[in-house]
N, C-alpha and C positions, 0 to 999 in steps of 0.2 A: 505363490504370490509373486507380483511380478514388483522390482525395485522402482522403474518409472514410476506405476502408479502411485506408490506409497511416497514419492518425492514430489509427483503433482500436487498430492493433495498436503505434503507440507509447505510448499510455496503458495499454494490457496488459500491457507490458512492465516499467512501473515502479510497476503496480496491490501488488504484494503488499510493496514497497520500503515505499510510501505507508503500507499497512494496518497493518504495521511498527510504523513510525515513529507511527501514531496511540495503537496499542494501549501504546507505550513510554511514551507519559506518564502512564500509570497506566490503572486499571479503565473500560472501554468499552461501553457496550450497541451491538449489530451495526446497530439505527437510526441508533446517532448518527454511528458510521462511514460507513454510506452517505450519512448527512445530509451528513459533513464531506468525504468525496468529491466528494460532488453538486456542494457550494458550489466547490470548488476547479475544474471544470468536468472531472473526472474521472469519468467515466457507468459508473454499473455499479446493477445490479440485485438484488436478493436470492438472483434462481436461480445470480446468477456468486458472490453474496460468500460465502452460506454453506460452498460446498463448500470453497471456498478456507479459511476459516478451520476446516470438517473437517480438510485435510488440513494446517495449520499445526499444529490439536492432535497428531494423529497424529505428526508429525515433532516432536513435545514443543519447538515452539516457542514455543508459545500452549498456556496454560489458561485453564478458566472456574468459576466457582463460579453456584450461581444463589442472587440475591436474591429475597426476597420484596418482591411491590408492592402498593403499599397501591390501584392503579387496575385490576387484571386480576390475570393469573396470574404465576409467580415468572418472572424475566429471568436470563437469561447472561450475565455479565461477562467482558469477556477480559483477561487480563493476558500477559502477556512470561513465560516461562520464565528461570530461567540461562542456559541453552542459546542461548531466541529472543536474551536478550543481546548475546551471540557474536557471534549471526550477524547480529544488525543493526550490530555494530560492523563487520563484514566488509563488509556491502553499504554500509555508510558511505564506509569506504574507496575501494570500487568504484566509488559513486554519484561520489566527489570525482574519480577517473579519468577516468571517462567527461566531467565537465562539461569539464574539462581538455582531453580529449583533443576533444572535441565544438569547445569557444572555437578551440585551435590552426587546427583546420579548416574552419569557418566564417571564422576572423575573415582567413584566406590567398585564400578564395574572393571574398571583399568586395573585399581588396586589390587582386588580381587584375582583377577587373573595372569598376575601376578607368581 
């Protein structure tokens, strides 16, 4: 078993948590998303982010309006739904679980071996 993989698919897992939580603090262009992924050492590319945030709109978690730019042509904004709200209040919860339930388990495994 190779470690990349097993580390891809833990940053997969908390990839749309993340884009979430980014898109909640207000209006986002999809560059500065992946910018602010990138820096946080969470790797994703264009061809994974946009379908993801298709299928947030769809699931009317995320909307967009497009602005006009004064450097090219007009940009997408995402914002948070009501709805996406909700449900990042939900995954909040879940994320708070998981750390929880993650520390219990680690921190018995430390002990242990010990």
């Amino acid at each position: 078993m190779k470690l990349e993989n097993t580390q891809t698919q833990m940053r997969k897992g908390i990839l749309e948590y993340c884009i979430l939580q980014i898109i909640a603090r207000g209006e986002v262009y999809a560059s500065d998303l992946l910018r602010e992924l990138t820096d946080a050492k969470i790797m994703i590319v264009e061809g994974t982010l946009y379908p993801l945030l298709t299928r947030l709109r769809k699931a009317e978690l995320v909307e967009y309006k497009w602005v006009e730019s004064l450097s090219g042509p007009p940009r997408k904004y995402y914002t948070l739904t009501k709805d996406g709200n909700s449900f990042l209040d939900n995954l909040d919860h879940t994320w708070a679980d998981l750390v929880k339930s993650t520390k219990l388990i680690t921190n018995r495994t430390k002990k242990a071996n010990k």
